[in-house]
N, C-alpha and C positions, 0 to 999 in steps of 0.2 A: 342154855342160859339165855334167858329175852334182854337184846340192846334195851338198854332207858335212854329215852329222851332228851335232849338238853334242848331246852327253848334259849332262842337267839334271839338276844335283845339287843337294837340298832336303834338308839336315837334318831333323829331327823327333823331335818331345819324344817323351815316355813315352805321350801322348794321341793321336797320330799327326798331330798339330798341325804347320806349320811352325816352325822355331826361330829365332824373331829376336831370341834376345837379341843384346845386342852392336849392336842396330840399336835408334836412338832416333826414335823420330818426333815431327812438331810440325805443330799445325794451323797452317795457313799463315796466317789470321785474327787470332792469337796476335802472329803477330811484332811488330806495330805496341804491342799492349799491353805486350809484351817489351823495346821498344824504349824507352819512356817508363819501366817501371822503372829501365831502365840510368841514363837520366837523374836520374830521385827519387832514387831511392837504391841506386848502386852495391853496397853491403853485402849488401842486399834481393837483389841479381840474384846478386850471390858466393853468397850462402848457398842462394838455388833452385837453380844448378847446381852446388854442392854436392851437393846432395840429388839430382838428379836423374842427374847421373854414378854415383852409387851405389845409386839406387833399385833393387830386382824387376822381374819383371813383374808385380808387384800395386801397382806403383806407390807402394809404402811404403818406410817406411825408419823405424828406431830410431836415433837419435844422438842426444849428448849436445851442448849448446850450446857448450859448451868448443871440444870437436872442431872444429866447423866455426870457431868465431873464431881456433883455432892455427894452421889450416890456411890460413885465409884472410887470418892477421896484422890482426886485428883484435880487439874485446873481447868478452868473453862476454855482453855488458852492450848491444854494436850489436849484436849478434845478435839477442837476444834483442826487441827493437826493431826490427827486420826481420822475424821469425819474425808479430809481431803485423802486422805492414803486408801481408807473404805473407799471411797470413791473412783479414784484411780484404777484397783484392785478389779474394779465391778461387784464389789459384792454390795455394795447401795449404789442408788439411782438418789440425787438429791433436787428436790425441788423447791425454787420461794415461791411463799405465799405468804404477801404481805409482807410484813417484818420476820418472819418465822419461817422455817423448813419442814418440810415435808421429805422424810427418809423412805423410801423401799427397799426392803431387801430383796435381791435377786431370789425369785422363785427357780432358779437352778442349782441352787444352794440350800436354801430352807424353805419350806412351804408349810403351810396348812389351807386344807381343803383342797381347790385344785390345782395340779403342777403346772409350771409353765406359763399360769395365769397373767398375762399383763395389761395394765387398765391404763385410761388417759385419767380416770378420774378418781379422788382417794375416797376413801372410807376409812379414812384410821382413828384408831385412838389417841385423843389428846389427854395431854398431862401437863396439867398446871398447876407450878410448885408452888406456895405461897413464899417462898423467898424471892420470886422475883413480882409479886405484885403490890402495886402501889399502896396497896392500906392491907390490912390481915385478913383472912379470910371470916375469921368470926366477928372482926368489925362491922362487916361491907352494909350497907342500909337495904333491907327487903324490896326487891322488885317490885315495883306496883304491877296491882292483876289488872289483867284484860278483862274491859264490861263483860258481862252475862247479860244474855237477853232474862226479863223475865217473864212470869207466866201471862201468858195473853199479849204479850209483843213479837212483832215479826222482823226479820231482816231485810232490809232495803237492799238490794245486789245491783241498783241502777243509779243511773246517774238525771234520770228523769224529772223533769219536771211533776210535783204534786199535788194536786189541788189540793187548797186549804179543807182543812173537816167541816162537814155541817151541822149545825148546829143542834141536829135532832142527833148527829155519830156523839158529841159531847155528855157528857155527865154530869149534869148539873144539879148541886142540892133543891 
């Protein structure tokens, strides 16, 4: 009887990488640690996989404390109270930027893409609730566009002096 074939289909990033987002992994070592936060403090465990349902693959993520305490019907205040015990624990790394935090979760813990990976720099995804911004979001007034060159104009990239056009370069009726 003739094997049949199965073609194996691998997605792949822009690096020629496999694509595993959408795939979360977990050191299997973790779970026991993971299992005793449930216990401590439930909040604690809401707000990691918060964060880690919504993490990158750089394992970051920008939210607001809010956010996660709407989400998870709790205060911004146990949050926030969690966020320092996540911290303590090692299972995030927390960083400011600007008025707002930058969370990681420890890639020893859960990862996607590569294990172990650690950066100086984030790539995370931001999440901006409209309950914490100043006017509603389908209020807010349209961005004005950035000029277009148009057909038959060039871009200037100097700081050059240019001599005025002459008078035969003009168009004149």
């Amino acid at each position: 009887m003739a094997k049949s074939k199965v073609a194996k289909v691998v997605q792949e990033d822009d690096d020629g990488k496999p694509n595993t987002f959408g795939w979360l992994q977990l050191e299997k070592k973790s779970a026991s640690e993971l299992k005793r936060l449930a216990i401590k403090s439930p909040i604690a465990m809401g707000s990691l996989m918060y964060m880690v349902e919504r993490m990158s693959r750089s394992n970051s993520l920008m939210v607001g404390q809010e956010a996660i305490a709407n989400d998870l019907g709790v205060t911004a205040r146990s949050v926030s109270s969690a966020i320092i015990l996540l911290e303590k624990l090692q299972f995030i790394e927390v960083t400011k930027v600007g008025t707002g935090y930058v969370y990681t979760i420890n890639t020893r813990v859960f990862w996607q893409g590569v294990r172990g990976a650690r950066f100086a720099h984030f790539n995370a995804d931001v999440y901006a609730v409209e309950s914490e911004q100043k006017t509603a979001i389908d209020g807010r007034e349209k961005l004005k566009s950035v000029p277009k060159l148009m057909d038959g104009e060039r871009l200037l990239v100097t700081d050059d002096d240019i001599p005025p056009p002459d008078q035969k370069e003009l168009l004149l009726p």
